[in-house]
N, C-alpha and C positions, 0 to 999 in steps of 0.2 A: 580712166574713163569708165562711166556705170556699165555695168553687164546685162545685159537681159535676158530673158527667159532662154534664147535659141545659143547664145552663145553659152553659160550655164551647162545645156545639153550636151554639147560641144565637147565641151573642155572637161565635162565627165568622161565621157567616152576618153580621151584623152589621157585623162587618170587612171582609168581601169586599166588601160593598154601598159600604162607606167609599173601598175602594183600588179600586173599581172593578172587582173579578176578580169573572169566572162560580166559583163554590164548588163546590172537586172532592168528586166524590162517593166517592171513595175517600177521602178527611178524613173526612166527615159518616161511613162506615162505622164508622172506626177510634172514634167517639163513639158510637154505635150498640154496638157489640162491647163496648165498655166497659160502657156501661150495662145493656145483659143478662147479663154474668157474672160483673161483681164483686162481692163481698160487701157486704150492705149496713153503712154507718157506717165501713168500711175506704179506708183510702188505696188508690187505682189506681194504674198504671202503661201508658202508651199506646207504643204498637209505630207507629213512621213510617215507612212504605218509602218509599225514596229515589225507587225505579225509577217511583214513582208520583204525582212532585212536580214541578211546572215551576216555573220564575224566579217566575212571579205568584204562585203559591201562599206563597211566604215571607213576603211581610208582614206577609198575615193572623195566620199561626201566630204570628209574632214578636210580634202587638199581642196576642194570645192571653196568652203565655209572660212577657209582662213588665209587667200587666195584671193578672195571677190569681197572686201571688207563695204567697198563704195559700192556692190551692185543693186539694181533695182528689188534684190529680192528682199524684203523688209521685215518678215516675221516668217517661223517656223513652230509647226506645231508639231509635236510628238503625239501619236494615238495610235491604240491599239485596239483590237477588234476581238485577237481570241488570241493565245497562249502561241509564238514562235520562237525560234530557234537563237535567236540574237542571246548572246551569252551577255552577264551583265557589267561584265569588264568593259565590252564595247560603247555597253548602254550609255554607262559613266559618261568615256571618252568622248563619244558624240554631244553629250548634255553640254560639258564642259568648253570642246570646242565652238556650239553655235551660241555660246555665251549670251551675252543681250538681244539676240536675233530670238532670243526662244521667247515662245509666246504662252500657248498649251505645252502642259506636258501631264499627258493619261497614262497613270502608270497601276491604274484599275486592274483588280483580280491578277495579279502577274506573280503572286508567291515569292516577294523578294527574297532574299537571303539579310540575315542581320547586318551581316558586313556591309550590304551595298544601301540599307537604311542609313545606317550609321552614317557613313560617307555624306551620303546625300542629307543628312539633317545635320549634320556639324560642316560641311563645306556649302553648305548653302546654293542656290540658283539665281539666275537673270526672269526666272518665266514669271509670268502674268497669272496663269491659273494652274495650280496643282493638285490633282488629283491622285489621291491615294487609298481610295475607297477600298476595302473590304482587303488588307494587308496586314499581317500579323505583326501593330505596334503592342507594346505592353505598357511602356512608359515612353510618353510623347518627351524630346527633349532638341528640339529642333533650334541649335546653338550657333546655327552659321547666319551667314546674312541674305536676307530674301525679301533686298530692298523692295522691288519692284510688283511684290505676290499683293494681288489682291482679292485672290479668290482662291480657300484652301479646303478640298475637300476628303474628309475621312470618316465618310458615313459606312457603316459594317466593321469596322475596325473592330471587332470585336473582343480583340484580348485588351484595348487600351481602357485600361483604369484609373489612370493619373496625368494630370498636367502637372509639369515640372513647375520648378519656380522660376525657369528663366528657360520656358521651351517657343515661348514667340519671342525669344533676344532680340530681333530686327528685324521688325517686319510693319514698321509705320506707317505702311497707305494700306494692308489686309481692314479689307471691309468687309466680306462675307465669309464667314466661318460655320459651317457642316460636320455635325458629329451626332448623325443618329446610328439606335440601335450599335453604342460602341457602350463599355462597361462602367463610363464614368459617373461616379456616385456625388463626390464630397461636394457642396457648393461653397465652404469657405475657401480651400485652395482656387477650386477654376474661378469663380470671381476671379480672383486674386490676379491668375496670373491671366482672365482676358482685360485685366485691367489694364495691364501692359499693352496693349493693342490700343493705341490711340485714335485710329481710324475708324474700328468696329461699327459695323450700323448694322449688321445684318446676321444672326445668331440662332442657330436651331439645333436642338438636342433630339426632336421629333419631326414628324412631319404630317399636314393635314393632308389629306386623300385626295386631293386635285392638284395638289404643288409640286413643280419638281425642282425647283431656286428655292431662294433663302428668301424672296422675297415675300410681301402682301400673299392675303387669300383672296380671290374675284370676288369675294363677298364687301370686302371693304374698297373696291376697286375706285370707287366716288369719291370727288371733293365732297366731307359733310361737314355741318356745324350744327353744331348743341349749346345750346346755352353759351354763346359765346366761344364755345370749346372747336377749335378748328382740327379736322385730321385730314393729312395727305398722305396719301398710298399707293402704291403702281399694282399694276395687272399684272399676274403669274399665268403666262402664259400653256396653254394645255396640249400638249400632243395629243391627239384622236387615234393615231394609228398605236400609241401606245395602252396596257393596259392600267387602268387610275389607282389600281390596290397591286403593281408591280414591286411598290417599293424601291424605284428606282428612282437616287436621287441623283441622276443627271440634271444639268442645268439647261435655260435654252436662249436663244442670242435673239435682238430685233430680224433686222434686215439679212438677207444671205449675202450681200456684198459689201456689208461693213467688217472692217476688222476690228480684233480688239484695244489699239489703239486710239482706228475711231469713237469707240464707245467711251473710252477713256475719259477722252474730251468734255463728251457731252454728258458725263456723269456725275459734275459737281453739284449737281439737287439730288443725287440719287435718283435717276431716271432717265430713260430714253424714249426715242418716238418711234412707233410699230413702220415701217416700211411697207405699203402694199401695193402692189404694179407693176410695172417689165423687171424689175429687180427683182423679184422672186423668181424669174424664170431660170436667173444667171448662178445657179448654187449646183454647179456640178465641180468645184475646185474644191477641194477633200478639205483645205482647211474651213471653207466657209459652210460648208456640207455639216461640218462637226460641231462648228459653232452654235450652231439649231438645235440640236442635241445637249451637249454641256454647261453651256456659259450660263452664268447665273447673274446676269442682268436683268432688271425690272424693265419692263412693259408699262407702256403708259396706258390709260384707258379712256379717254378723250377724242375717243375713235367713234367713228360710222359705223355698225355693224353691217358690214358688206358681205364679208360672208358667211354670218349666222353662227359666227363663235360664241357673238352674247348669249343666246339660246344655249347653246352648250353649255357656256359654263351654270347659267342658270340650273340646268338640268344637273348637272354633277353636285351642284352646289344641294339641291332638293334631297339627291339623295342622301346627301349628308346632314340631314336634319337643319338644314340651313334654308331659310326662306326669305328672298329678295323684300318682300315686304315687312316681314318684321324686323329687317335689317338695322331699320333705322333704330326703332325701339330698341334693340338688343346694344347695341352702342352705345348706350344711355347707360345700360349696366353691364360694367367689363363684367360681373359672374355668370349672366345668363349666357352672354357669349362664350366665358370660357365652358360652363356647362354644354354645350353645342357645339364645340369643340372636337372633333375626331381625332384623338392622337391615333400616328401609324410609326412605328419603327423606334419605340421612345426607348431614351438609354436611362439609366437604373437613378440618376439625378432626378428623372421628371415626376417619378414616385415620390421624393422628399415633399413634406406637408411645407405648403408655401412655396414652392421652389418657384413659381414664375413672380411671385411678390418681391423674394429675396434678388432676385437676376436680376431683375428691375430696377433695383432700387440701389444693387451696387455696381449696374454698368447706366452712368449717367447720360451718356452718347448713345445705347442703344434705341434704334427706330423699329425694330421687327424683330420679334423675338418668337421660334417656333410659327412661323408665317403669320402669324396674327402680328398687326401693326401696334406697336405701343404709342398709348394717346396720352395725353396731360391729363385725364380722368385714370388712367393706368399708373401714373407715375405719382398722384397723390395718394391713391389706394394701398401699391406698392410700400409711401413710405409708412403710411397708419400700421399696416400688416406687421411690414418687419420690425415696428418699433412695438408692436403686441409681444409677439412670437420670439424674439431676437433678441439679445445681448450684444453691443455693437464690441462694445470693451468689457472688462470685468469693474464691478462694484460701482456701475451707473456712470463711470466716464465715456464722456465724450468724444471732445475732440483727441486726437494723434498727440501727445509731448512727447518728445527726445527725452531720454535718460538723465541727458545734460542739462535739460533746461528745466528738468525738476531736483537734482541737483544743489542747481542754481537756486530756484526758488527756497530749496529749505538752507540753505547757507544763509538767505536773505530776508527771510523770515521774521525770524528775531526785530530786527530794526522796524522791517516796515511795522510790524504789529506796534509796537513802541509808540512808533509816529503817528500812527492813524487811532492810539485807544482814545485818546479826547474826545475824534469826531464819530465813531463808527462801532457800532453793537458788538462785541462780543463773539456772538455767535455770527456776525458776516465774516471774520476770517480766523476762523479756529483751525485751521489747515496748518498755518505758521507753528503749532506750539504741540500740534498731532503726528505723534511717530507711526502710528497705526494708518494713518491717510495716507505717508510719504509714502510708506511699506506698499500699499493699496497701488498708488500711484505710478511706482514702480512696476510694478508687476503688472499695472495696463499698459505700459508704455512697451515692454520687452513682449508682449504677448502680441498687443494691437501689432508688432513689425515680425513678427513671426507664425503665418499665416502655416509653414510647413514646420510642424514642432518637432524635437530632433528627438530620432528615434534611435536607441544599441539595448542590443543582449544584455543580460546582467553580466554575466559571465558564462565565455568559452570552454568549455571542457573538452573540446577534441584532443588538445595536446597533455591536459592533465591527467585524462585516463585512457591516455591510447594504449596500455595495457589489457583495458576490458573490454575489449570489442564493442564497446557502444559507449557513448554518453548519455551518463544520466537524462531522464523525463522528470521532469518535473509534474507534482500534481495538486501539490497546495503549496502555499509558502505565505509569511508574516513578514512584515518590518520589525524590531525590534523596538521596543515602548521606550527605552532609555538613550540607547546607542544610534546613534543617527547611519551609520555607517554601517553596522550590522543586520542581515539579513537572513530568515531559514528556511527551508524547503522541502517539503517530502516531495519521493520520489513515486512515482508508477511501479517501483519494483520493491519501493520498502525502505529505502536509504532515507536517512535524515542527513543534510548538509548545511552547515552557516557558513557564509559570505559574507564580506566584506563584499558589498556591492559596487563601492565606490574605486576600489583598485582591484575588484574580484579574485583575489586570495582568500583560499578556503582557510576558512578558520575552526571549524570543527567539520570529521566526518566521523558519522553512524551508519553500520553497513546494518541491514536486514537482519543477514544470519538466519533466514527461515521463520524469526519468531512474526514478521508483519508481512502485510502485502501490500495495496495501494496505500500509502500516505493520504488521510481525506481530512483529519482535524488535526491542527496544530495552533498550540498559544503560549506568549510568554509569561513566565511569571515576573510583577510588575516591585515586588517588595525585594524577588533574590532574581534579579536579571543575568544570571547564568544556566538559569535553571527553567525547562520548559516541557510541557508535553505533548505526546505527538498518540494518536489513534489512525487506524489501519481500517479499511472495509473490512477485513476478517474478525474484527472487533477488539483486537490489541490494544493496550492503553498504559504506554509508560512516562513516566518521567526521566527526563534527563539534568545531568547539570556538565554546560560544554566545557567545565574547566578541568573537566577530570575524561576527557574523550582525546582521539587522535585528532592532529590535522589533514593526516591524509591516511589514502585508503591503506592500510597497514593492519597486521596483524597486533591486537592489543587487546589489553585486559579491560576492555571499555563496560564491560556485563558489570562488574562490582559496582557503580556508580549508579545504576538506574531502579526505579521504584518500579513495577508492574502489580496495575489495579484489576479489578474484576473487570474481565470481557464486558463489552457490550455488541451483541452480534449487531452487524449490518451499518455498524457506522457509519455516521455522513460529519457529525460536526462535535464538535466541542469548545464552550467557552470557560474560564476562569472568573468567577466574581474580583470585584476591587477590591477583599481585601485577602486575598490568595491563600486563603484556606477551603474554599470548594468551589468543585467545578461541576460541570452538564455534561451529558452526553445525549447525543440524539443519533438519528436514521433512521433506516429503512421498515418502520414497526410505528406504532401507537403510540409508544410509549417513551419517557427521558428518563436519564437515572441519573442521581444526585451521589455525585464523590466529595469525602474530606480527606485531603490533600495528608494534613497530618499523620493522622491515623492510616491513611493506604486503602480504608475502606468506604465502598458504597454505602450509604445513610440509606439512602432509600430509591422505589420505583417508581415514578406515577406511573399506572397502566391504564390504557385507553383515554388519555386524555384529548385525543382527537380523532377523528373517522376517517384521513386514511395517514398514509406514514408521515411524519413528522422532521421535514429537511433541516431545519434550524432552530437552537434555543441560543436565544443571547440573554446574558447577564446585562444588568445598565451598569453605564460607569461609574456613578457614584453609590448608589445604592448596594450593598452585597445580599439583599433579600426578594429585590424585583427581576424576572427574566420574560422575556415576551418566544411565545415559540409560534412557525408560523407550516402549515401545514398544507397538503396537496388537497384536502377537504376543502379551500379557500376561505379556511377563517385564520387569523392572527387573535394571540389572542396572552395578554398582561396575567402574570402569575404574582405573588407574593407570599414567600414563605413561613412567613411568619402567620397565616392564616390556616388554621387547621379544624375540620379537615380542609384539602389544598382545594379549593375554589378558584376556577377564572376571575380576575377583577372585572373583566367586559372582555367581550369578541364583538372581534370586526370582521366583515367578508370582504373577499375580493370574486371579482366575476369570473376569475381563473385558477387554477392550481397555485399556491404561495411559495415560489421558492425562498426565498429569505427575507429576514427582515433584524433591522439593525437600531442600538437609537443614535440619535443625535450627540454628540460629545458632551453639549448640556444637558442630555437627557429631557427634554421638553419635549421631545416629536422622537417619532417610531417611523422607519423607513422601508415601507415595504415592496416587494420588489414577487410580482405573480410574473408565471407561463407568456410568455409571447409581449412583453413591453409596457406592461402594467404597472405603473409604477408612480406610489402617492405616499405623501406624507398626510399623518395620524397624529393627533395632539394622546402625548403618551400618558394625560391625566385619566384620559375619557374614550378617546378611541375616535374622536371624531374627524373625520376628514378635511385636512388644512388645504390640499390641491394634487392636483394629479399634474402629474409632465404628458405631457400633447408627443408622445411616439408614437409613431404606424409600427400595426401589428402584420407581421408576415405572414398569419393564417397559417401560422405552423404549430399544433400540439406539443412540439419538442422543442422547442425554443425557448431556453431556459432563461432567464434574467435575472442578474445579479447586480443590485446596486449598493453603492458605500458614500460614506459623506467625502467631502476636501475639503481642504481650508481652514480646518475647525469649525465646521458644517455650514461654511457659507455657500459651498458649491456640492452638488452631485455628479457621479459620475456612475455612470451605467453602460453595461454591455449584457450581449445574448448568445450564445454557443451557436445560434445558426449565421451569425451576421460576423462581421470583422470590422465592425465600428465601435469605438469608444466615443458616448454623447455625454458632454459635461454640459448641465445647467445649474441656474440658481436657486440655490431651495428659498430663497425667498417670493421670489416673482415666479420661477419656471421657465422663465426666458431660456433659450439654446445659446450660449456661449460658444462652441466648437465641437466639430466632431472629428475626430481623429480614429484613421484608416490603420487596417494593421499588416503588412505582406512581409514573408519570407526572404528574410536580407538576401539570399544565397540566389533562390531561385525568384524571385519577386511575387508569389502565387500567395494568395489571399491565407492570412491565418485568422482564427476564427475566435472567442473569448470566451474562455474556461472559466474564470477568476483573474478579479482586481482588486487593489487597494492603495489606498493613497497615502505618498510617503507624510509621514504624521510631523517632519522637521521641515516640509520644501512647501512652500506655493505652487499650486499649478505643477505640481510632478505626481505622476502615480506608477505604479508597475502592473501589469497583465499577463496573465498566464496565458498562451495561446497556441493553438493548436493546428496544424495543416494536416490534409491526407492524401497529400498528390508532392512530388509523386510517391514519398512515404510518408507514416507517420511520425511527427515530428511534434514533441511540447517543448515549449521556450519562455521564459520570460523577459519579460522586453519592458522595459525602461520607455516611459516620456517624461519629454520637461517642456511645457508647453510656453519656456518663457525663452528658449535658446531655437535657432533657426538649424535643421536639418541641412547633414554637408554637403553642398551644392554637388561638388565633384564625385562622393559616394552617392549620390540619388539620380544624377542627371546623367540613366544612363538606359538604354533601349533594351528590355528582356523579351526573350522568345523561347 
């Protein structure tokens, strides 16, 4: 037989008496409240404050909740007001207990513990709307099932930087999704994984200054039409007694005596209707009370204004550089609107150049994105942008193929070409008979499906030198030009080490011994690939050959083996011409100096060949008499030695200090890479300017940028010592292909990019030198392959 509110009361009382607890009179109210304002023969809904529950109070409730499964009472909301004593063992057990009866659950500003995130993101919930605002996530990985969530809020989240790749696993009716002011950067992951949300209509990383839902701004609140172009959007309703620049993105419900069930119903258009009359009076039962507050349901606006809201919002709207009359106008052009635009609480994504074109354009179901409504004048824009700007696949592919069914295709090849040359050109199916396209092909298809690219260490040293109180720092390191396998390293302390990257077995080490300090240039030599040299900031300059060195760190006669050339103080670089009788040296000075290899001696100085110090001289790769040096003066600038005396061939400027600059594998273009994200390619005949890459500058003086070719300079890749992003685009178009995040496997805290280089044997793999300083200093090189998927089980996992 159904229970109702007074028996409920009852049979708590009853239960307390049972488990021995005094019966708080803040329960007995919430039974009370019920019983005076709900309608009579109607299912209830009861309002639980947390702040208002100790450890003993759960029992009761629990023998209540699983005891009365048929009673009148229909939903239950969890909310919290301010910080109380309910320990969160309980918390659990109550959530779990009122199972499908959960409606709300406000689990805002409460300082969880990791353990009980964890819990609750891998065992999932029955509630309707979840609030987790301002809770220390790091990595969202929300792996349980939360059929029924359709409203998730984690706005101030502020450690969360990453969406997993299966952190919405089940949650197929979540419609409105809140994540301002939290740290998420990357738009190819989160795409990705709100892609997963097949419900999604409602989506904000920021928030305009009158909104406190995911829904519309009152600016768009009208049915309009434009040139045939229809847009429909709800009213974002406005609390007055609240302040508009609080920053609070609570949500807020129609009527006070709907629940959110009823809303449920009436929400298959995305929208409900405002309530205005004796049912506002009836909002003193705490669940309904909160719902005014929280819920993040749209408002219709096909209302009366009765009581002078539309002025209000009018007025909020003004002061936001927003003007009801040019309203219309402004709709015509999504830019002037987004110019007019007030972002408040945006997370570190909304910076990315393009980022509401890209959202757009790869969540096809979104209606409101950042409270501004997306219109079919927004979604053609969208896709023009991202087809500017964007690289969908690598090397101009399109759509998605399986592995297999290219494959397929080249096993099948053969024949159709056969069949089809009587009737069909040549050049329409030159794919069938091209290894280079399958190659091409391949690597869009494993890339296109690995949105999270699989990141590891080169190799671990904690157990190989747990003799030395510390593992090596790495501070430059090469790939090896012949050995696909082989890798080397200077240290921050002066060591030289090779690696076998691939099984990370040290294969040569070189201790210090006092004669270097930081490791800053190192290169192999390409004619006797055992043999390579390495320079120090202190100005150190030896050569090695690693077949006459130890494997490990051991006492050995490794000194008889090495050549030491004339100092060059203040090193920063060194390269080797092709044909490995001299090399450069450059830093911290004016000036480069010119080594022959054979002989052990410096040839010669140039002095003051730039106006201020000199980061980088690169040799070309085919030439052994062309080197381009590229200086903090911001000019680059083509040398040839064989010109005497030594004359620039041409200088080029950059608008900022040059940290490096490289050529192209063919040597046809020069890749230069200035202070804060500057970064163009040079045709290396002339010097003239082939195209710049479209990166935002941090407005940082010390944000160093280093960029290197891929591919065999089909792609670039670039990083900046203040950022922990690696951006690969195409040096043909410029297009953004990926960017890829870089954090601290151990502790998950953002590592930062020293140096990169791209493995010269692998598509789509490079390695990065990277750096953290929390909570110590740590250098690492870390390995991507950006055609293999990161391991779900090592990634999808909550740091704090």
């Amino acid at each position: 037989m159904p229970m109702n509110s007074s028996t409920l009361e009852a049979r708590y009382l009853i239960s307390c008496k049972k488990h021995a607890v005094i019966p708080n009179s803040a329960v007995q109210s919430w039974f009370s409240e019920v019983r005076v304002h709900k309608p009579k023969n109607e299912k209830y809904g009861i309002g639980v404050i947390l702040d208002q529950l100790m450890d003993s109070d759960i029992s009761p409730l629990v023998d209540i909740i699983m005891a009365f499964e048929s009673s009148d009472m229909d939903a239950v909301d969890l909310l919290q007001e301010s910080n109380g004593t309910l320990s969160e063992e309980h918390l659990m057990a109550l959530m779990r207990a009122l199972d499908f009866k959960l409606r709300v659950v406000d689990l805002q500003n409460m300082s969880l513990t990791k353990e009980f995130l964890r819990d609750l993101c891998q065992g999932g919930l029955a509630c309707q709307v979840l609030n987790l605002r301002t809770n220390h996530i790091q990595k969202l990985a929300m792996s349980g099932k939360f059929i029924r969530l359709h409203t998730l809020n984690l706005d101030f989240c502020t450690a969360l930087t990453t969406l997993q790749q299966n952190c919405f696993y089940c949650m197929p009716h979540l419609l409105r999704l809140s994540m301002c002011e939290t740290r998420i950067t990357n738009l190819w992951t989160t795409s990705a994984a709100l892609l997963k949300l097949p419900s999604l209509k409602e989506l904000r990383f920021q928030n305009c200054l009158c909104c406190k839902d995911t829904g519309a701004c009152p600016s768009s609140r009208e049915k309009t039409r434009f040139h045939g172009i229809e847009s429909q959007s709800s009213l974002c309703y406005y609390d007055q007694a609240q302040s508009a620049d609080s920053g609070d993105a609570t949500f807020h419900s129609s009527t006070a005596g709907e629940t959110v069930r009823d809303l449920i119903c009436k929400d298959s258009m995305l929208k409900c209707e405002l309530g205005i009359g004796s049912n506002e009076n009836n909002s003193k039962v705490k669940t309904s009370s909160y719902l005014k507050e929280i819920d993040m349901f749209k408002l219709s606006a096909d209302l009366p204004d009765l009581d002078g809201s539309k002025g209000l919002q009018n007025e909020i709207w003004e002061r936001g550089n927003f003007s009801a009359n040019s309203q219309k106008q402004d709709l015509k052009n999504p830019a002037i609107t987004l110019r007019k635009y007030v972002s408040h609480h945006p997370s570190p994504i909304c910076f990315e150049k393009h980022y509401r074109e890209y959202m757009v354009a790869s969540l096809p179901h979104l209606e409101v994105l950042d409270n501004l409504p997306v219109t079919k004048i927004d979604r053609l824009t969208a896709k023009t942008t991202s087809r500017k700007y964007f690289e969908y696949l690598p090397y101009k592919r399109q759509p998605k193929e399986s592995v297999v069914d290219i494959l397929h295709k080249r096993e099948m090849g053969g024949s159709k070409a056969r069949n089809q040359k009587m009737s069909m050109p040549k050049q329409l199916h030159p794919y069938h008979h091209n290894q280079l396209f399958f190659s091409r092909s391949l690597c869009a298809a494993k890339l296109g499906s690995s949105e999270w690219p699989h990141l590891s260490p080169v190799s671990n040293f904690r157990e190989k030198f747990k003799q030395e109180c510390k593992r090596p720092r790495p501070r430059q390191f090469e790939y090896h030009p012949s050995d696909p396998s082989l890798m080397v390293f200077g240290t921050l302390s002066g060591e030289v080490i090779v690696i076998n990257h691939e099984s990370g077995r040290t294969v040569s080490y070189i201790p210090s011994m006092g004669a270097m300090s930081s490791v800053l240039g190192l290169c192999w030599l390409k004619k006797y690939p055992s043999k390579l040299i390495a320079g120090s900031d202190n100005g150190s300059l030896k050569l090695f050959d690693i077949k006459h060195t130890p494997q490990e760190l051991a006492e050995s006669n490794w000194g008889s083996s090495n050549v030491t050339f004339a100092s060059f103080e203040q090193l920063t670089s060194l390269h080797v011409n092709s044909t490995d009788d001299k090399f450069l040296a450059s830093g911290y000075s004016k000036n480069v100096a010119l080594y022959d290899i054979d002989s052990e001696k410096r040839l010669q100085l140039f002095s003051n060949i730039h106006r201020e110090p000199i980061n980088v001289a690169k040799f070309a790769h085919h030439s052994p008499h062309l080197f381009a040096t590229s200086s903090f003066d911001r000019d680059v600038k083509m040398w040839d030695l064989r010109q005497n005396p030594l004359q620039p061939c041409y200088t080029s400027s950059s608008s900022r200090g040059n940290v490096m600059v490289c050529f192209s594998p063919d040597d046809m273009s020069l890749l230069v890479s200035a202070v804060d994200n500057e970064v163009k390619q040079l045709s290396a005949a002339d010097g003239r300017l082939l195209m710049t890459l479209e990166i935002a500058s941090t407005g940082s003086a010390y944000n160093y940028t280093r960029s290197y070719y891929m591919n065999g300079g089909d792609y670039i890749i670039s990083g900046s010592c203040d950022e922990h992003v690696i951006r690969i685009c195409c040096s043909q178009t410029g297009k953004r292909l990926r960017d890829v995040y870089l954090e601290d496997f151990e502790t998950g805290n953002s590592m930062f990019v020293q140096s990169l280089r791209s493995d010269p044997f692998r598509d789509f793999n490079l390695s990065v030198l990277a750096a953290s300083t929390r909570p110590s200093s740590k250098w690492e090189i870390i390995k991507v392959n950006m055609l293999a998927s990161s391991n779900s089980q090592e990634q999808e996992a909550i740091f704090f």
